[in-house]
N, C-alpha and C positions, 0 to 999 in steps of 0.2 A: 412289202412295199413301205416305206417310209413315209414318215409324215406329210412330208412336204408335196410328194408327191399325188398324195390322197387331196391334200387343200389346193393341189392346182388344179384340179379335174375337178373344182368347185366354182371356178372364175364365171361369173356372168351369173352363176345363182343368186338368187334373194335369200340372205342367212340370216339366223335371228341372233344376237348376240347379247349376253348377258356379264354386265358388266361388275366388279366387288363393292356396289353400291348401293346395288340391289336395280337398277334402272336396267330398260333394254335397248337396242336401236334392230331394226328391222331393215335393211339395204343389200341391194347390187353390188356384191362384189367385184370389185373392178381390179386389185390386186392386193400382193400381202408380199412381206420378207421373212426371215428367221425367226424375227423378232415376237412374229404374232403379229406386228403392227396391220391393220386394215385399209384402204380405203375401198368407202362403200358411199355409192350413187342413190338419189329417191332417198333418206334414210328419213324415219323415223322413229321418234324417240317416244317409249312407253316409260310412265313413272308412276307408281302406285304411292297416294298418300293419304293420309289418316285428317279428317275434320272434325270438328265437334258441331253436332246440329241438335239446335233446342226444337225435340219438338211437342207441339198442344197437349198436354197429359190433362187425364181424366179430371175434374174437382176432388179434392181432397190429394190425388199421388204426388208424390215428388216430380220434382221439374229439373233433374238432372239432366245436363247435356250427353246426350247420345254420340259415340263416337264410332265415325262411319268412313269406312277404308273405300278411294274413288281414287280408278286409274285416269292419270291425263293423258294424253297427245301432243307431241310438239313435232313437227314438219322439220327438218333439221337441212337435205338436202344433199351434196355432196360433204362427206366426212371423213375426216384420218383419227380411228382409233387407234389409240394405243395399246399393245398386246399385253405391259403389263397392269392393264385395268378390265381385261379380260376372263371372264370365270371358265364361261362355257360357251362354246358355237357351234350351231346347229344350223341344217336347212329346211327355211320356210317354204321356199316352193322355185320350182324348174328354172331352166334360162329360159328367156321370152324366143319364140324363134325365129322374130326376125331382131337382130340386134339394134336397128336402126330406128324399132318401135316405141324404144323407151327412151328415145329424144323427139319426137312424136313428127317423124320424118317417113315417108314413104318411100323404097331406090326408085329413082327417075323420074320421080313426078315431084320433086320439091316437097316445101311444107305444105300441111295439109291444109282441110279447109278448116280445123277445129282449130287453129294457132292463126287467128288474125295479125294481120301487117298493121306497126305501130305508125303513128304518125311520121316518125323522125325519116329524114330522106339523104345520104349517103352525098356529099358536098364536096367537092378541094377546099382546103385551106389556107390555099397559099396564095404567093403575088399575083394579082391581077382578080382574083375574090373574095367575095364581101366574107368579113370576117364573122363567125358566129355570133349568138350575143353573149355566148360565156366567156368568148375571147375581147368582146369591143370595147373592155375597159371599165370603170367603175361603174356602180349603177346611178340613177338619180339619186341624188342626196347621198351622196357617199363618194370626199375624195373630193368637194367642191374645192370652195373658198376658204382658206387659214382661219382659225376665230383669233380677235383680237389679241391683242401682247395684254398682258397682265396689267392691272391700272396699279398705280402708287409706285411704280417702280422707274422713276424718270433716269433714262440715259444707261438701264441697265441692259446688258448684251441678251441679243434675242434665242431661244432655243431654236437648234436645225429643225426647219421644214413649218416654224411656227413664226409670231411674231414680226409681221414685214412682208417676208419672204413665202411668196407661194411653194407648197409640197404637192408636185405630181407625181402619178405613179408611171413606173418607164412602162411602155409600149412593151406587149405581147410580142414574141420574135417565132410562133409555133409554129407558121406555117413554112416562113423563110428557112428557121431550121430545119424541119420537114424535106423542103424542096436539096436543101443543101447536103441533107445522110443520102438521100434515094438518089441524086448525080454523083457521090462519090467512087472511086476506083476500087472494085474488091482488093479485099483486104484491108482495105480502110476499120480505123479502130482498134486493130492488134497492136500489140506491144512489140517494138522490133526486140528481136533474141540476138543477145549480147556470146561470145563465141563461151565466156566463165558459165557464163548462167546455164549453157549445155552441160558444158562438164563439168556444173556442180548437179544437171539433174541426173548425169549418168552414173556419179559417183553414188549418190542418195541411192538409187538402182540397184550399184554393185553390193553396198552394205549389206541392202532391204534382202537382195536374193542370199548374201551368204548368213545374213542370221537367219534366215527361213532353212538351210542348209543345217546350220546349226543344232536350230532346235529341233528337228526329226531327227536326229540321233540321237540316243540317248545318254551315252556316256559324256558326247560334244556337250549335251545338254547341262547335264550335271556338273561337267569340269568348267564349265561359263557363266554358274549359275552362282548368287551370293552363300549358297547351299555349302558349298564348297569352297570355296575363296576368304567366307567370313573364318572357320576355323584354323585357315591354311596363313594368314594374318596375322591372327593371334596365337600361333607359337612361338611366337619369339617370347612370350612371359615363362611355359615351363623351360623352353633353353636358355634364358638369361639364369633360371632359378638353378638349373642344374649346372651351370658353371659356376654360380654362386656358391655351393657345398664345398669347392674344393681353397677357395680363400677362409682369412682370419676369421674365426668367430667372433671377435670383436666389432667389426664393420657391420655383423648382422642388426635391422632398427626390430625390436619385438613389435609393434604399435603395426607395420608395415609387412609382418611377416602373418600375425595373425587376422589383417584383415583381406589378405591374399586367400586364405585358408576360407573365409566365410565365402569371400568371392568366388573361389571356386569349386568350391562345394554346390554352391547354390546354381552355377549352370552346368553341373553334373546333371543334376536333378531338370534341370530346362533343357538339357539336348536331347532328354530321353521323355521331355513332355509333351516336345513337338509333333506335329504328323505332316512328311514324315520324320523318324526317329533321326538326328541326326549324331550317327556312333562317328567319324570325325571330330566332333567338336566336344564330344562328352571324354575319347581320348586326349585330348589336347591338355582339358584340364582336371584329367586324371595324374596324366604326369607332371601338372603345376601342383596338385594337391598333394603329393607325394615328394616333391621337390619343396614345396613348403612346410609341410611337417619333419622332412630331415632337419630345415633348417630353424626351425619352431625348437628342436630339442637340441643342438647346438648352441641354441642361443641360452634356453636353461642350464644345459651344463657350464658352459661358460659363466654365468651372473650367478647363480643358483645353488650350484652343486661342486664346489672348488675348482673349478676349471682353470678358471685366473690365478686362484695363487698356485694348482699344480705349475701350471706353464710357468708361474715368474721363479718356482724353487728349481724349475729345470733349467732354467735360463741363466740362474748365477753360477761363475764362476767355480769352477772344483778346489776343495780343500777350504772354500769357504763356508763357516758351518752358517745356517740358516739364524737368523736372529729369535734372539731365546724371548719367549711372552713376560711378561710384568709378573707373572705370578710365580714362575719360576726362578728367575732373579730372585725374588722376596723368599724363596725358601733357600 
């Protein structure tokens, strides 16, 4: 049986729940998600904390403050914990059996006698009665008469709602509004649906269902996934490098050739660090590391190792003898 299943066959208990803070709350579960998340009804919250209490020592002993570990209480009420502020949950005790007991309501007889009837008595609001007094407007002394325009400032322009000109405040409209939602025609209040605005939610739809399609498969997965795609991108650098081998050595830059060589060395070493391994991409710039050392040692033959002037003694004309060094001439 699953977890989940276990903590639904807990709904209506009273749990006790221990939070990474070390605090607790004690409440009615009323429900829960994936997440762990709670809400929990009646709850209250236990908190254990440490005081210092001086207390009366003998004459003569020390008068060190005493420190004394005292849990508090705090009534909290209906509550949403969070699951991941949660340690531990356990159960304090049964569901109540009548569920209507823990809003302290009896079936068919209303409230009881223990939950007295408040003063306040259930009124219209609207045209034709007296408005309450939270709705009738400022109170005394509040919202009267303007105070005066500023003295020393003759002929200077007065500030809105001051200065001259009385500032009231507009008239309450709650209950007229009131009168005017509860006459309106159903469906009043929706937003009319534009013919696009369907078929852009059935489009969103078709997406949502075929990447869900996607991703439970798992090769679909793989071939859609940056997994795959990022190495499949970057081959163009060993197949630029490996038609590069078959031009001049000359056009090869060293400075460009050997920082290709660091570059991919070093995500040799990161395609096989990742988890998982990605052999795609560690072949990619195997054959760049490879294509770049061909062309790392063409480029020393070439500058290095007589490359250059083989090629220019092959390149002149025949029957021309090659030009004789200075030292020879002199012998």
């Amino acid at each position: 049986m699953s977890a989940t299943n276990k903590q639904g066959k807990m709904i209506n208990y009273r749990m006790r729940v221990t939070l990474n803070d070390g605090r607790q709350m004690t409440g009615q579960m009323l429900a829960f998600d994936k997440h762990m998340n709670l809400v929990l009804a009646d709850t209250e919250e236990f908190r254990r904390t440490k005081r210092k209490q001086n207390k009366p020592s003998a004459p003569g002993a020390s008068s060190a403050a005493q420190v004394v570990e005292q849990e508090e209480k705090r009534t909290l009420g209906l509550t949403i914990v969070r699951g991941a502020h949660i340690v531990s949950l356990s159960v304090e005790s049964p569901p109540p059996a009548d569920p209507s007991a823990r809003l302290g309501k009896t079936p068919g007889a209303g409230i009881t006698a223990g939950l007295t009837a408040g003063p306040g008595v259930a009124r219209a609001a609207g045209r034709g009665a007296a408005a309450p007094i939270s709705l009738a407007g400022p109170a005394a002394g509040v919202g009267g008469a303007a105070p005066p325009p500023f003295p020393g400032f003759p002929g200077a322009p007065g500030f809105p709602g001051r200065g001259g000109r009385k500032y009231r405040r507009p008239a309450l409209c709650h209950g007229l509004l009131s009168d005017l939602i509860l006459a309106a025609p159903p469906g009043f209040g929706k937003l009319p649906t534009h013919p696009r605005t369907t078929i852009t939610v059935k489009m969103a739809a078709l997406v949502k269902a075929v990447n869900a399609k996607i991703r439970a498969h798992p090769v679909l997965n793989y071939v859609c996934s940056t997994h795959f795609w990022g190495p499949v991108s970057n081959f163009g650098i060993p197949v630029a490098a490996v038609m590069d081998t078959r031009k001049s050595p000359d056009l090869i830059s060293g400075t460009m050739t050997f920082s290709l060589c660091i570059y991919s060395a070093t995500f040799m070493r990161y395609a096989l660090a990742v988890t998982p391994k990605n052999y795609l991409l560690f072949l990619c710039h195997f054959v760049n590391e490879g294509a770049q050392l061909t062309q790392g040692y063409r480029y020393l033959q070439w500058t290095q190792w007589g490359g250059k002037e083989a090629a220019a003694a092959a390149a002149a004309p025949a029957g021309t003898a090659p030009a004789a060094s200075p030292a020879a001439e002199a012998k």
